[in-house]
N, C-alpha and C positions, 0 to 999 in steps of 0.2 A: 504493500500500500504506500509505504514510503519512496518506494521509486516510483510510482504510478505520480505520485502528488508532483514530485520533482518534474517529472515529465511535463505533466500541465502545467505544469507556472514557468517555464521553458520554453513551451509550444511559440507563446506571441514572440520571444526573441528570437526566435530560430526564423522566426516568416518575417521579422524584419532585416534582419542580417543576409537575407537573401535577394542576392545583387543583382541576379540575371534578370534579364527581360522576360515580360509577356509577351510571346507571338499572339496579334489578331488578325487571324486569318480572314481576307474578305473577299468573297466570289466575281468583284466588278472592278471595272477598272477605276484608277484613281479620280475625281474630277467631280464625279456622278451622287447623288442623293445618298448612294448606300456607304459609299466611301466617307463622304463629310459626317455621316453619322458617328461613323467610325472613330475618325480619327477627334471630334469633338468628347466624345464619351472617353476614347481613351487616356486624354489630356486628364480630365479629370478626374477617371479612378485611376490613375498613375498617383495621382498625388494624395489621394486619400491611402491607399496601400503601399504608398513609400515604395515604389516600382516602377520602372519602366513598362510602357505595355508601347510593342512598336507596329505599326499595322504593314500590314505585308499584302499586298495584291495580287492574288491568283483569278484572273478572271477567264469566263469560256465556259460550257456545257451548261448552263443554266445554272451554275453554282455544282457541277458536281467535280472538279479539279479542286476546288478549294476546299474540296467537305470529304474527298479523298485524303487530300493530303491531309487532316485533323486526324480523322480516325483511323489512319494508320502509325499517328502519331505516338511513341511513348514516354513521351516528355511530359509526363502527367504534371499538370501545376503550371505550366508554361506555356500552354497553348490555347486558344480559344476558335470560335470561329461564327461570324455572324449566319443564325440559321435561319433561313427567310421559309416564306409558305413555298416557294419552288423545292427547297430541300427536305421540307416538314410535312408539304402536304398534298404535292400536286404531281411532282418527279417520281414518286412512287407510280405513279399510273401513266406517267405519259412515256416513262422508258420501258423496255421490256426485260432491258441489263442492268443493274447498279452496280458499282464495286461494294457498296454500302445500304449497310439499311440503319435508316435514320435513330427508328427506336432502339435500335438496339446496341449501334454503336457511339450514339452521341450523349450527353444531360444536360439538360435543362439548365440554366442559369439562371434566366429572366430574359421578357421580353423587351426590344429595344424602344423601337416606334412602328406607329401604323401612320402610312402616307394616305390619305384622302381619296380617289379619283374622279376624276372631273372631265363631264362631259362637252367638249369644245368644239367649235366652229370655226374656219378663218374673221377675223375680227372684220370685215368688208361683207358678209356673209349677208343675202337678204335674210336668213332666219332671223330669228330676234331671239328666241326662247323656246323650251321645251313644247310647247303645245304647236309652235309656227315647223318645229324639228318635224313632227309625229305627222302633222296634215300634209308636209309636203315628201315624205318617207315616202307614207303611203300611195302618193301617184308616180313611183316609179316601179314601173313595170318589170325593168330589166334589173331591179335590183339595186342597193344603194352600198358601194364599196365603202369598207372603214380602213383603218389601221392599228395597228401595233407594235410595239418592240419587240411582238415572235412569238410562235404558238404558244400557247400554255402560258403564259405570262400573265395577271392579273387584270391586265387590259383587255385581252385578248379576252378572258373566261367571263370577266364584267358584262363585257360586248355579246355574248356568247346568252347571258343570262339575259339582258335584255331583249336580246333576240326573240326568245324564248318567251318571256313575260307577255310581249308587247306585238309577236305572231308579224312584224318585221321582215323580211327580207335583205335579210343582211349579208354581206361576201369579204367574207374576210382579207385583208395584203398584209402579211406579214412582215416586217423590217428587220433591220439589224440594230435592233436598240430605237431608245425614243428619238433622236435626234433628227434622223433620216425621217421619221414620219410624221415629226413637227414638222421640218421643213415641208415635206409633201401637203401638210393642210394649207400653209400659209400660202402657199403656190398654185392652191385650186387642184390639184393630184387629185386626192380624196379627200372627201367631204366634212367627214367627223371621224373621230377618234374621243377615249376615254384618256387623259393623263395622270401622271399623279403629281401630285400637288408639288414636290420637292423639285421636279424637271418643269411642270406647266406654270407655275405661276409667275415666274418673273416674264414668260412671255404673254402671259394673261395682264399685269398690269404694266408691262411694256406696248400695251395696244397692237398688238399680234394675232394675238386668239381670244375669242369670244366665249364666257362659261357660259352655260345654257344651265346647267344641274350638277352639282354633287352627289356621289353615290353614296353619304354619309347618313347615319341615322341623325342628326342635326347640322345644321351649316357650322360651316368651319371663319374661324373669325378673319381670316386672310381674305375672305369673299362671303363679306355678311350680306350682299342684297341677293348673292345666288341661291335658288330653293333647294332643298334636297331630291330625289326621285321619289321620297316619299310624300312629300309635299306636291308632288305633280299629278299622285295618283297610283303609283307604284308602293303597294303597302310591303314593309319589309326588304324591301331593296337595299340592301345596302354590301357596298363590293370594297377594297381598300387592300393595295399592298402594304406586306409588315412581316418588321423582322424581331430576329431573337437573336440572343447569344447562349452558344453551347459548348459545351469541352467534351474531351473523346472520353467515354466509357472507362474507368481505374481511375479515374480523376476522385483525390479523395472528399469526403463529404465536406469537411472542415475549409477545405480550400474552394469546394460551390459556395457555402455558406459565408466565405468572405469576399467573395468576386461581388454574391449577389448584393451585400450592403453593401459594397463599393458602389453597385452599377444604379440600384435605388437612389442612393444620396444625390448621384451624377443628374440623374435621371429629373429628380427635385429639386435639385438647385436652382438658381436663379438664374446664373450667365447661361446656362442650358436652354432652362424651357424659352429665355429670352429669342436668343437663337433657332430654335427651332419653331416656335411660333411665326418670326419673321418667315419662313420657306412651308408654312401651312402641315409641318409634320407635328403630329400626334406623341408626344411622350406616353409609354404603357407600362411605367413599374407594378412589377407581378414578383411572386414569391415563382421559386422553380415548379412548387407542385402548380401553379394558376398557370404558368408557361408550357407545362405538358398537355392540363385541359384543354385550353385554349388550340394548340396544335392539333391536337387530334379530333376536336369539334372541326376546325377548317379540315384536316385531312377529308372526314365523311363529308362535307358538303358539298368542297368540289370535286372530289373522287366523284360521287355520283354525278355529276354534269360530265365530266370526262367524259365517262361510263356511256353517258349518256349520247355522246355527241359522238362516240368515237375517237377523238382524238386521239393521236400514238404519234411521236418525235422521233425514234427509231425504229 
């Protein structure tokens, strides 16, 4: 009992004396909404756990090179990696290969943020709004093309569900990331597209792109005159990219249990929520067990739309 006691009154200097860095693994490239998450959150629990956390970018396969490289990982305590609903809850059904399965080789930390998405127009657009969207949808005979940043992507499955709600004819064009098919709206390409709030808004109040609705179960303060889709008429609509952070499976409990107050406090702070309210992102401090719920309620929802739609990436 006596070395047990030793041990524990030990434990906090030994996780302070410990100099190495946190790898955060993050599936996109540097620049982009997932990235600034990153690297914002990790300034800050850096300094709360008296640690270095260095973000590392592995981007490519929908986040499955980045979530590889975690769970093959055995630097248990040193590694972490942002797990988004592509790697938690959709990439299960849309590959037919993984090297990994999520539940089994990754844990829960806590969730990071949930991005908004928002349904847009070219700002020159005759629509004006959601009802002006729906009357003129409907008189196209040949179909009304959208876009995305790529199958399975939240945009894409948003679109997919509206489709579905609203008996639309929609045809999907897939991109390579949001970039290319912002551009394409502004350009008259294709007509509407869903974005998320972290990429769309600063060309939403750059007079670029026009909101029409958010898929949020209330309006987001970044675009307080925009309605929800429930407010249009679409009851329970509500669609939203968002991530997590998780470490590979041997990761001991004691070191979740201090990432996750780290990531909490970060998460509430002030210079934080400050920041991330400016770019219309969602802060979601959750406990680990609220970040496994939350996962696997989204895995069943859009698994079945998948399911549904057929979708398959490889």
């Amino acid at each position: 009992m006596a070395g047990l006691a030793a041990l524990l009154l030990t434990a906090p200097l030994a996780w302070a004396q410990d100099s190495r860095p946190i790898e955060w693994v993050v599936g996109m490239a540097p620049g982009g909404g997932t990235d600034t998450v990153a690297r914002v959150l990790a300034e800050a629990m850096g300094r709360t756990l008296q640690q270095s956390i260095v973000v590392v970018n592995k981007p490519g396969a929908a986040h499955n090179i980045a979530t590889d490289y975690v769970v093959r990982s055995k630097d248990y305590g040193h590694v972490m990696v942002t797990a988004d609903y592509a790697t938690l809850a959709t990439n299960p059904f849309l590959y037919s290969k993984l090297t990994y399965d999520a539940e089994r080789d990754l844990r829960p930390v806590g969730m990071l943020v949930r991005f908004p998405l928002i349904l847009v127009v070219r700002a020159d657009s005759p629509i004006k709004d959601f009802k002006g969207f729906m009357a003129w949808a409907r008189t196209q005979q040949q179909g009304v093309s959208y876009g995305s940043p790529g199958p399975g992507t939240p945009h894409h499955l948003a679109t997919e569900l509206l489709r579905e709600r609203t008996g639309l004819n929609l045809v999907h064009v897939p991109y390579r990331g949001a970039a290319p098919a912002i551009q394409d709206i502004m350009a008259g390409q294709i007509p509407f597209m869903f974005v998320e709030s972290g990429s769309g808004i600063p060309y939403i109040t750059g007079g670029k792109l026009r909101p029409l609705a958010v898929a949020s179960a209330r309006r987001i303060e970044s675009l307080p005159d925009t309605p929800t889709l429930q407010e249009e008429g679409l009851k329970d609509f509500v669609a939203f990219a968002w991530q997590g952070l998780s470490v590979p499976t041997g990761t001991p409990q004691a070191t979740i249990d201090r990432l996750n107050q780290a990531l909490v406090g970060a998460l509430q702070s002030a210079p934080v929520k400050a920041r991330f309210e400016a770019l219309g992102i969602e802060a979601m401090p959750t406990t680990p067990a609220e970040m496994a719920s939350f996962s696997h309620a989204e895995k069943e929802r859009w698994g079945k739309l998948i399911r549904q739609i057929g979708l398959k990436i490889d």
